[in-house]
C-alpha positions in Angstrom: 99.2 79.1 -15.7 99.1 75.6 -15.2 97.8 74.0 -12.2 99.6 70.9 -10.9 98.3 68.7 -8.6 101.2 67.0 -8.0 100.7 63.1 -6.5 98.7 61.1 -4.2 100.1 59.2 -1.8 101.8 55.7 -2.9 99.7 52.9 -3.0 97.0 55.2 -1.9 93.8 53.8 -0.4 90.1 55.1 -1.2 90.2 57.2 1.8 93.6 58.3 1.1 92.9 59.0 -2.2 89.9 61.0 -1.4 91.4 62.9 0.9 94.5 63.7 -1.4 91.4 64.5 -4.3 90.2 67.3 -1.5 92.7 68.9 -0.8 94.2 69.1 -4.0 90.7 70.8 -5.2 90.7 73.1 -2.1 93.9 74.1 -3.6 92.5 74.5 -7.1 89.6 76.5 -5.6 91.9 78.7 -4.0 93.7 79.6 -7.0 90.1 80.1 -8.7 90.1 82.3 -6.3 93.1 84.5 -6.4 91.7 85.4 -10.2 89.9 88.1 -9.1 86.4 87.2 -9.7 83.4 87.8 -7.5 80.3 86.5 -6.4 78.5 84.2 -9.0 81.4 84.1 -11.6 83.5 82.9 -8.7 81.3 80.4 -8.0 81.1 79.1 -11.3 84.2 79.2 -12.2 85.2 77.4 -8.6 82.9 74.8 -9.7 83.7 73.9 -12.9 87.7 74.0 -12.1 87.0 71.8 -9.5 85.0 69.3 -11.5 87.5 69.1 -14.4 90.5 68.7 -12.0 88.6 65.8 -10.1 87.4 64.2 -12.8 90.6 63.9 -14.7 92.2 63.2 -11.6 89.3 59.9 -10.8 90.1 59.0 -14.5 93.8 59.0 -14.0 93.7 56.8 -10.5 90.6 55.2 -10.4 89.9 54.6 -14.3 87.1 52.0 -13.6 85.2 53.5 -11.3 81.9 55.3 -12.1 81.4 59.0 -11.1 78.2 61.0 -10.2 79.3 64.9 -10.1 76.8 67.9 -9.0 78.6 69.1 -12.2 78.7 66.6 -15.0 76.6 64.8 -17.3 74.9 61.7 -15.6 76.3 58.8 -16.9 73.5 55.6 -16.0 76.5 53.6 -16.2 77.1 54.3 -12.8 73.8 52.8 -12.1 75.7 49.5 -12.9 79.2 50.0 -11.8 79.9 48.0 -8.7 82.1 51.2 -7.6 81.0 55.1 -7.8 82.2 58.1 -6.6 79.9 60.8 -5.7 81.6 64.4 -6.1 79.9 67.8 -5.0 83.4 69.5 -6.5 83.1 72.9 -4.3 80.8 72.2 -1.6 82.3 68.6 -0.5 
């Protein structure tokens, strides 16, 4: 199955955006869930669902924006970029 996350709000705003990029992963992670895994493999898997579908999803909509994830490779890019977003994809 294919998750999709459907669409931000029009003309969406940083803190709409973000908000929309939350709950869409909430709904990702809840799916995760629904797998049937347990304990650590849940968590894992939680985390690195959520990480793909945000950082596609910060690609997509905010392509020149730097991003720091809990999950993902730093980039020191980002240490340059006059805009980052800083992503914790299951914990917030």
């Amino acid at each position: 199955m294919t998750f999709d996350p459907g669409t931000p709000p029009t003309d969406a705003d940083d803190h709409l955006l973000a908000g929309w990029l939350a709950e869409t992963a909430g709904r990702r992670l809840l799916e995760v869930r629904g797998e049937g895994l347990e304990g650590r493999e849940l968590k894992d898997a939680g985390d690195l669902a959520a990480h793909e579908l945000l950082m596609s999803l910060l690609a997509e909509h905010r392509p020149g924006d730097a991003v720091l994830s809990e999950e993902g490779k730093d980039d020191k890019a980002r240490l340059t970029s006059s805009r980052v977003w800083i992503v914790d994809p299951l914990d917030g």
